[in-house]
C-alpha positions in Angstrom: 0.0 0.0 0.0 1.2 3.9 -1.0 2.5 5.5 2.3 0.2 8.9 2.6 2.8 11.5 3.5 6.4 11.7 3.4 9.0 13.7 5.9 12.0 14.0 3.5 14.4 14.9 6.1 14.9 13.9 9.6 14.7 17.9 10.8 12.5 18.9 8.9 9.3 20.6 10.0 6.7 19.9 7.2 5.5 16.5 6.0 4.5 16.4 2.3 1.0 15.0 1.2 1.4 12.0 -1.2 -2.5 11.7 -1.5 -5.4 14.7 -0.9 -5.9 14.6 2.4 -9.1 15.7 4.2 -9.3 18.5 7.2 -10.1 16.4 10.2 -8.4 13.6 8.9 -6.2 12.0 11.4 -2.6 11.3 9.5 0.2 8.8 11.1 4.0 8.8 10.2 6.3 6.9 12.1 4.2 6.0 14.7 3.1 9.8 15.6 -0.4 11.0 14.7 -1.8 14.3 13.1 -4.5 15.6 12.8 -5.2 18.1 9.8 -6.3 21.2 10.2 -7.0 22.2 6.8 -7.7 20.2 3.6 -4.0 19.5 2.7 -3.7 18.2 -1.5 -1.0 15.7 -2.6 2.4 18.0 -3.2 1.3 20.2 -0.7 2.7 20.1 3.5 1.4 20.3 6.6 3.5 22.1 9.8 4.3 19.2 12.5 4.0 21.2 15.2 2.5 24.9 16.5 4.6 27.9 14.4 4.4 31.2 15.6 5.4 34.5 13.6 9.0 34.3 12.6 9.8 30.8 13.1 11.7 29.1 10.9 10.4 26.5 8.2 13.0 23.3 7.5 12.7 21.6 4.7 15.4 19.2 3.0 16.9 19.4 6.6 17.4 23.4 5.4 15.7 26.9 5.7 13.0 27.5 2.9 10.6 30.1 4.6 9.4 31.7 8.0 6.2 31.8 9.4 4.3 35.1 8.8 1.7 34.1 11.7 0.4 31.5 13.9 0.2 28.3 12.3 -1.3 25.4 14.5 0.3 21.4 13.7 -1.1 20.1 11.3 -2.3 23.2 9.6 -1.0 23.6 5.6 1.5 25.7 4.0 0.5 28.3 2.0 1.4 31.9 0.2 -0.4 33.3 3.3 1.3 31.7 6.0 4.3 31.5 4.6 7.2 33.9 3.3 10.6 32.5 1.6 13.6 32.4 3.8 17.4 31.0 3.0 20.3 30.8 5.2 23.2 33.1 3.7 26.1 31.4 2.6 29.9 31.9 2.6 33.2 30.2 1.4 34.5 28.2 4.3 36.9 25.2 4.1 35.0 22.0 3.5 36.5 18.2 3.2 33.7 17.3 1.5 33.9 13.3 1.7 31.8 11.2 -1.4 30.6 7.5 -2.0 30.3 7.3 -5.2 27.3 4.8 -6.0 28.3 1.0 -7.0 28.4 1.1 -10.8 29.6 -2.4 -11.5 26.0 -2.7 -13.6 27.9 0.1 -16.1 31.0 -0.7 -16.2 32.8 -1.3 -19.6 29.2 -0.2 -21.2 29.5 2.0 -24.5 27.0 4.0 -26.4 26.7 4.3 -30.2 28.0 7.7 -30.9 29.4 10.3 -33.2 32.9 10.3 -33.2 34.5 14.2 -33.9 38.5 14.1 -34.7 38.9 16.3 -31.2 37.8 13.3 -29.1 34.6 14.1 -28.1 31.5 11.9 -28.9 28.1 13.2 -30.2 24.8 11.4 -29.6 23.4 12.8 -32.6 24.7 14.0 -36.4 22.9 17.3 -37.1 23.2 19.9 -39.9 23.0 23.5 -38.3 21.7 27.2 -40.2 22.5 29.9 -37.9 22.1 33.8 -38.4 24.3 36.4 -37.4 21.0 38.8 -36.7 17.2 38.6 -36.9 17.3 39.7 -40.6 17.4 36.7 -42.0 15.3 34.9 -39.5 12.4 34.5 -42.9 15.6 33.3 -45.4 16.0 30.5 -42.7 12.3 29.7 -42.9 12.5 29.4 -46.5 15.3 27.0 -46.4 13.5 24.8 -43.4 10.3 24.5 -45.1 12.4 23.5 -48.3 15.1 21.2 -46.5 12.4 19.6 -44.3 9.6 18.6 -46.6 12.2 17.2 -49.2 14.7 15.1 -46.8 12.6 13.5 -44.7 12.8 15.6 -41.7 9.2 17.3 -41.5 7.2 17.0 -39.0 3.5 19.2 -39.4 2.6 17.5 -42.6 -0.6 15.9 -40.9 -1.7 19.3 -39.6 -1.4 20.4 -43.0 -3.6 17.4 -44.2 -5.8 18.7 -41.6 -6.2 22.2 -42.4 -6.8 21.0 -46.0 -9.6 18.8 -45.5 -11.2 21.5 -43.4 -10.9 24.0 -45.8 -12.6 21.3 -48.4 -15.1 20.3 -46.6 -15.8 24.6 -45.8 -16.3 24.8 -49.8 -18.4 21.9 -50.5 -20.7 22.9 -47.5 -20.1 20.2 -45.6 -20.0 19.9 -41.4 -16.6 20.1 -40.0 -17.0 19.3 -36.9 -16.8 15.5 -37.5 -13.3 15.8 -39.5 -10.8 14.6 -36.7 -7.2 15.1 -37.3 -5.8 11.9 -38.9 -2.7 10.6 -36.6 0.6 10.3 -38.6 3.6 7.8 -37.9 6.3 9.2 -36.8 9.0 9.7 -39.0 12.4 7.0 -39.0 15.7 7.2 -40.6 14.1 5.1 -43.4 12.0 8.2 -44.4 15.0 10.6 -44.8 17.3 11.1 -48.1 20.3 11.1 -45.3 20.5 8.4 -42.7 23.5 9.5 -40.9 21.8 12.9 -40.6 19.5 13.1 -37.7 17.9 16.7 -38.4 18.5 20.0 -39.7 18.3 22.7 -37.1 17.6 26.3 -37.2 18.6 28.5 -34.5 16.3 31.4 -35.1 16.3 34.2 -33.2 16.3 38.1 -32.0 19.1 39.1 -31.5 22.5 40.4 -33.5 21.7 44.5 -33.8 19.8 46.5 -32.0 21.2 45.9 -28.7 24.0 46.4 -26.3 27.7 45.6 -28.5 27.9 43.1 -25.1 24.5 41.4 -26.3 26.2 41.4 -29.9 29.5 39.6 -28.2 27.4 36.9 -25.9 25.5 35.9 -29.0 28.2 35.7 -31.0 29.9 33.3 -28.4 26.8 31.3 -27.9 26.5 30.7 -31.7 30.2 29.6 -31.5 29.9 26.9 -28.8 26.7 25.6 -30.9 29.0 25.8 -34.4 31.6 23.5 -32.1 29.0 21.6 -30.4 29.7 17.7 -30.7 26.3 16.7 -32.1 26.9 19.2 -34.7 28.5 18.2 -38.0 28.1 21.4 -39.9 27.2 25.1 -40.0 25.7 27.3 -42.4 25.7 30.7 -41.8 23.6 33.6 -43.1 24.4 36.9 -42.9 22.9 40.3 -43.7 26.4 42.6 -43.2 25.8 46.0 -41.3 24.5 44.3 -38.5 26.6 44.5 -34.9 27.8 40.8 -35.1 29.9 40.8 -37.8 30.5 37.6 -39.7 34.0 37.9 -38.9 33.5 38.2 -35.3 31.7 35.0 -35.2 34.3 33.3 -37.0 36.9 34.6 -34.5 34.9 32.8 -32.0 34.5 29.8 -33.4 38.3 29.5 -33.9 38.8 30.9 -30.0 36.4 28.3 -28.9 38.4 25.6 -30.8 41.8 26.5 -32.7 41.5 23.1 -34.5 37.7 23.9 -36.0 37.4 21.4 -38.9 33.6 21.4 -39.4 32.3 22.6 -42.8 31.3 26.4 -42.6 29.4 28.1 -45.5 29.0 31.6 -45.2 26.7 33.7 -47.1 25.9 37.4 -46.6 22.8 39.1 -48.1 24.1 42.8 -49.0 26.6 40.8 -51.1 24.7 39.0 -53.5 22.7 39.1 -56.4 19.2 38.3 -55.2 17.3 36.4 -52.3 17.1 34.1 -55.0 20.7 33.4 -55.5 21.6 33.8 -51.4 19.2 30.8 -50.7 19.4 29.0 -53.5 22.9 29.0 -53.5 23.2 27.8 -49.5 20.4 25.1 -50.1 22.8 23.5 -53.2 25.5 24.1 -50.9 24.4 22.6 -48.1 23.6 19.8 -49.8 26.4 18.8 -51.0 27.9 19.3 -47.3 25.0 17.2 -46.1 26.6 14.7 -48.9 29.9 14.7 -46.9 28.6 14.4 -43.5 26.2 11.2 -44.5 29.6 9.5 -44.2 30.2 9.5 -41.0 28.4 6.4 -38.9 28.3 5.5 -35.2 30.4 3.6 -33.2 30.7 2.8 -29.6 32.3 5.0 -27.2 32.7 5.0 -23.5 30.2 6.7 -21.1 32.5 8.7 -19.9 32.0 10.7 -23.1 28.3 11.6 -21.9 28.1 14.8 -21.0 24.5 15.1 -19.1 22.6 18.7 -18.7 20.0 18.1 -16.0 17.2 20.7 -15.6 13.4 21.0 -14.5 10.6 23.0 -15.5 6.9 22.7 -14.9 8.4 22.0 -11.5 5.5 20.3 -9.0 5.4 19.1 -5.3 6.8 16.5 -6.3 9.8 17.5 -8.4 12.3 17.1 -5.1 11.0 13.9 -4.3 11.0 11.9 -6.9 11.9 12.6 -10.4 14.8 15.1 -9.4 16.4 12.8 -7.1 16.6 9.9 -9.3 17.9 11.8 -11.9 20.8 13.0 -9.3 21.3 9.4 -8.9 21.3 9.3 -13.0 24.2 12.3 -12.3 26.3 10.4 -9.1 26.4 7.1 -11.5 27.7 9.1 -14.7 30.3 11.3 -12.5 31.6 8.2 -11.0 31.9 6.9 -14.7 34.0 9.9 -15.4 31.4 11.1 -17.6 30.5 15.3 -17.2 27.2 16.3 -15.8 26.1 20.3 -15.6 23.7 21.8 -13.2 22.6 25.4 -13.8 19.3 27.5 -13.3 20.9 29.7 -10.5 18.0 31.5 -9.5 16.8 28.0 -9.0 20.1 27.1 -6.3 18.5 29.9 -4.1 18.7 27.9 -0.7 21.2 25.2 -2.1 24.1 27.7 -2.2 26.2 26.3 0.8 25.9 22.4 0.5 27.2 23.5 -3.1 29.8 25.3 -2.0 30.7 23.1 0.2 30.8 20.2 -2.2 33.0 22.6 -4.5 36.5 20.7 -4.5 38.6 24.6 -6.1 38.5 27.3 -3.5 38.5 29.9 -6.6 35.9 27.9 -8.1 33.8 28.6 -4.7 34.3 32.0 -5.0 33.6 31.9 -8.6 29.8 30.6 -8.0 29.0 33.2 -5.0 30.1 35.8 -7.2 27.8 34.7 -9.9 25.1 34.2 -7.6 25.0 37.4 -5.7 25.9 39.6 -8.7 23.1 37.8 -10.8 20.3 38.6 -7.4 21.5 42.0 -7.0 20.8 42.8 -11.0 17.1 41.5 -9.9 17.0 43.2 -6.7 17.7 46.3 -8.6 15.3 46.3 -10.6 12.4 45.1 -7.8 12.8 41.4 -8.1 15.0 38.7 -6.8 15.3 35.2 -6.9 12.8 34.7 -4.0 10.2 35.6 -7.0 11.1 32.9 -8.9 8.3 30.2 -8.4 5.1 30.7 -10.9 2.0 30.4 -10.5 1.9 26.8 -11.6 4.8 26.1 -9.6 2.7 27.8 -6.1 -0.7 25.9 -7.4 1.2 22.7 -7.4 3.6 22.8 -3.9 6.0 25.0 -4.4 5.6 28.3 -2.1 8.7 29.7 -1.6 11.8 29.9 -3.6 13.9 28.0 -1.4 11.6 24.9 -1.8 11.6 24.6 -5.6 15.1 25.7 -5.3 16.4 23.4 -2.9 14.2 20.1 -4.7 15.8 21.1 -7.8 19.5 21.0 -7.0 19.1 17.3 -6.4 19.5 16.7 -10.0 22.7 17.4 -9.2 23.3 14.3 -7.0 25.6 14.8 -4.3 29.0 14.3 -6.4 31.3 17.4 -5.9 31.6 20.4 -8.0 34.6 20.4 -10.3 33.9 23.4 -11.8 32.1 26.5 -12.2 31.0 27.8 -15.7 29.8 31.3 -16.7 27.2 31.4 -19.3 28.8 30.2 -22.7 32.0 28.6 -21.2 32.3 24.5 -21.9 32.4 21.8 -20.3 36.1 20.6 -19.7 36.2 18.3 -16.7 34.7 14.8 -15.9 32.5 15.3 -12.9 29.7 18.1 -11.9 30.2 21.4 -13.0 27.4 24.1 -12.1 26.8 26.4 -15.3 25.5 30.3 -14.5 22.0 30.3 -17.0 18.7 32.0 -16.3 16.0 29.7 -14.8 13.4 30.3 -17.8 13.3 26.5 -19.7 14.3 27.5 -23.2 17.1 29.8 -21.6 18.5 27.4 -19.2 18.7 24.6 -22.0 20.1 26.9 -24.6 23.0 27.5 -22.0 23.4 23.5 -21.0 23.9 23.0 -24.6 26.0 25.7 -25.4 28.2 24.0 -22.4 28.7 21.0 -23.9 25.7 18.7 -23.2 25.2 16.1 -25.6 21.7 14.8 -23.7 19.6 16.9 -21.6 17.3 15.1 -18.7 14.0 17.3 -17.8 12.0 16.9 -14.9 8.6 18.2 -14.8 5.5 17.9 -13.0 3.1 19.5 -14.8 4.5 19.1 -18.2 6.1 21.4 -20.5 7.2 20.7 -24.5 10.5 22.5 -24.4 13.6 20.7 -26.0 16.5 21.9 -28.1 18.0 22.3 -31.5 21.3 20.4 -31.1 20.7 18.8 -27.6 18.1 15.5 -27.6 16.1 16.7 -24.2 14.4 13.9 -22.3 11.4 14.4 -20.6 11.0 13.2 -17.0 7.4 13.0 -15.5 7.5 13.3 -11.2 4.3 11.6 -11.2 1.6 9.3 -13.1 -1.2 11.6 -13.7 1.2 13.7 -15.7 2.5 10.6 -17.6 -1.0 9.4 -18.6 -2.4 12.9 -19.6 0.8 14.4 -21.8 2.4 11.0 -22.8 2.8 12.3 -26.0 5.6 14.5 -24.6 6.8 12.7 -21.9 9.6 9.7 -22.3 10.1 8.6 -18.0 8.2 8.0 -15.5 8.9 8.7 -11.9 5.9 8.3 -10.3 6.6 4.6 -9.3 8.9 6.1 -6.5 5.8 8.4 -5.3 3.6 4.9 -5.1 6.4 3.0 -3.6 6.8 0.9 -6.3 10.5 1.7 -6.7 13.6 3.5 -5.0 15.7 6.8 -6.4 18.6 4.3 -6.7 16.8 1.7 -9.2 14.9 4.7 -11.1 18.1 6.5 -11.2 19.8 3.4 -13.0 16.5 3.1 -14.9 17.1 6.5 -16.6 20.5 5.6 -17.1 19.5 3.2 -19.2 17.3 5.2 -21.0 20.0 7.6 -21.6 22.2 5.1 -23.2 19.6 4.0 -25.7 19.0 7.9 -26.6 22.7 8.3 -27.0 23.2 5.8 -29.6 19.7 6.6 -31.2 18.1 3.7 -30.5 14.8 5.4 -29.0 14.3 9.1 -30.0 12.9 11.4 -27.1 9.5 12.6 -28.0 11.1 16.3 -28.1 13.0 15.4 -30.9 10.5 13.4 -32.3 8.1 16.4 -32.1 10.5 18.8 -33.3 10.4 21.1 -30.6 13.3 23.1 -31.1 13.3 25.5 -28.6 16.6 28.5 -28.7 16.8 31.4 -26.7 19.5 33.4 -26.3 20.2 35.0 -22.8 21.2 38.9 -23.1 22.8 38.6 -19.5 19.8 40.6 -18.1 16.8 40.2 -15.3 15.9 36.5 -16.2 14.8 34.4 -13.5 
């Protein structure tokens, strides 16, 4: 039988409802009864004893809120009863001591990757078209819907079907309402021109003029790290030519990034040609025959120490801390130990975390480096009447999550409890095996734009009440925390964690179950539903407010 409620740590002060529970209802956890004040819903807590005004709230065994008034035992957390709180945090020195978790089951295991001649190993062969500025945002639609529909690689042809039949049906005066959309399969490397090619992305976007020079200098970095990226085995380039990133800049970064750059690069620049015409016909010819070229290249099995993991959550519920996020840090301790590379970011979403990270932190500079990040990043929000204690949305409150420091400290367990080998600002990669924590913005498309731009080949996402983000160059798996979730969005969602919420397994055997998973993604034998679904999802962070 499902246990009720759940104390996650031994000091804390709340107990999290598993099921709805009823006011009146008499609750018992380890042999001590409660009795609930208030109607308490599955995600949500309930206090274990009396608060009054200014007493501190412990959960995860840390500070995550005070009590704005008197709360009696029993009675449930809420927005009103309940302001976020976090201890502060310092460098200090720490021997941080780490079991790594027994990982005999992975030992001498391999994944079927791309292998680049600098020694790192893609999980996926993908053509990129990248613009130096906004401009030429509608060229690169041009191209996609061209490229797409004619290698194999579209994915809204039943919705066109659809809107075809409806508009059909309008003419010949017939009722609409019966015409269902038609469900398509799914398209397989049998359906494209190119096996060995798993997509052509497009990283469309707003920025490149306009803005700061520095937003001009980020982007052009960021478009860099995605022209080096491992999964990534060409780049074309379009360019107008009086915008602020210059085609030469990006090219200097691309060659900073990685003196030994061997990828194909086309580069075409609109005020320099004919026509339109000639600009995309010429890079869709072009790219062709580079797409010729990189067909070539084939799988073959690599270590999984050449993983290199981005965990993040969004659509972040209750439940998020307890289930899928911890097994997914299990997912992280297993691939550290394996000497593969793992990247936590989201700092707004470390708000409460900060010292058993620092702590963990193995480089006293490295330390420093992440409180710097952290408390310039909250004073640029502070500034500007924010902070990171605003963080949570409304979906997040709904579902659990009342204070910052809750969803905050629930999130760094995707993390696992490894220590932190390094500290990366937005952009940098990914250079040692271990946990690195990567400055990015909390906002889902931002953060995984930034994991990707650091290096990560595979991206796990937790979520609790769904979301369809996923990226251009990164596969991004979707985690569910819970079943409900699974059952109503299955179409988006690729594992299941709400066997550890029934019972019905540990973190440690989910853990090693997404593992799993993550080795089959790897060497493309499943394809997340992200990728599937083509959800492509790139935004740029300008280094401002963003939480």
């Amino acid at each position: 039988m499902a246990e009720l409620v759940l104390k996650v740590h031994p000091d804390d002060n709340v107990i999290v409802a598993l099921k709805d529970l009823k006011k009146g209802q008499t609750v018992q956890y380890k042999g001590e009864d409660f009795v609930l004040q208030d109607d308490v819903n599955a995600k949500h807590k309930f206090f274990t004893n009396d608060m009054q005004a200014g007493d501190e709230i412990i959960m995860y065994g840390v500070l995550v809120g005070k009590a704005q008034n008197f709360i009696p035992r029993g009675g449930v957390m809420n927005t009103e009863n309940t302001r976020h709180a976090a201890d502060p945090f310092e460098y200090r020195p720490y021997h941080y001591q780490w079991t790594p978790p027994d990982v005999s089951k992975f030992e001498g295991r391999t994944f079927n990757g791309y292998h680049r001649k600098d020694g790192r190993v893609g999980t996926a062969n993908y053509w990129l078209f990248m613009p130096t500025v906004f401009c030429e945002n509608r060229n690169l639609d041009v191209i996609r819907e061209a490229l797409h529909n004619e290698l194999g690689y579209a994915v809204t042809d039943k919705y066109k079907r659809y809107a075809h039949h409806l508009v059909e049906a309008y003419k010949h005066g017939e009722d609409i309402g019966s015409l269902d959309l038609a469900p398509a399969a799914p398209t397989t490397p049998n359906d494209r021109v190119f096996k060995n090619i798993d997509g052509i992305k497009f990283l469309n976007h707003q920025g490149g003029c306009g803005g700061t020079r520095q937003d001009a200098g980020v982007l052009g970095k960021l478009l860099a790290a995605y022209a080096d990226h491992p999964n990534v085995a060409g780049v074309t380039i379009l360019s107008l030519g009086c915008q602020n990133l210059q085609t030469q800049q990006l090219l200097e970064e691309i060659r900073l990034r990685n003196p030994d750059f061997d990828k194909p690069l086309l580069v075409y620049e609109q005020q320099q040609s004919q026509s339109e015409e000639q600009l995309i016909s010429d890079a869709i010819k072009d790219t062709f025959n580079g797409l010729i070229e990189a067909n070539k290249m084939e799988r073959q099995p690599a270590p999984l120490s050449k993983l290199v993991l981005g965990v993040k959550c969004g659509g972040s519920d209750g439940f998020s801390g307890i289930s899928a996020n911890p097994s997914v840090g299990y997912t992280s301790d297993l691939l550290a130990a394996l000497g593969g590379k793992v990247l936590l970011a989201e700092f707004p979403e470390l708000c409460g975390a900060e010292q058993q990270l620092i702590d963990r932190t193995i480089d006293e500079d490295k330390a420093k480096k992440f409180i710097h990040l952290m408390t310039t990043y909250n004073s640029q929000a502070e500034a500007v009447g924010s902070g990171f204690y605003m963080n949570p949305s409304p979906g997040n409150i709904k579902d659990g999550l009342i204070t910052d420091a809750i969803k905050s400290t629930g999130a760094a367990k995707k993390g696992g409890t490894s220590p932190v080998v390094d500290v990366l600002d937005y952009t940098e990669p990914a250079t040692k095996p271990g946990l690195s924590l990567v400055c990015t913005p909390g906002n889902d498309v931002e953060a995984t734009t930034g994991k990707a731009a650091s290096g990560a080949t595979l991206i796990l996402f937790t979520t609790g009440l769904g979301t369809p983000t996923g990226n251009p160059v990164c596969p991004t798996i979707k985690v569910s925390t819970n079943n409900i979730l699974t059952k109503r969005m299955n179409d988006i969602i690729d594992i299941n964690c709400g066997p550890v919420v029934e019972g019905e397994k540990t973190i440690e055997e989910m853990g090693e179950d997404i593992l799993e998973y993550c080795i089959k993604a790897a060497s493309g034998d499943v394809i997340p539903k992200a990728v599937l679904l083509n959800q492509d999802d790139f935004i740029p962070w300008k280094r401002g407010v963003s939480l």
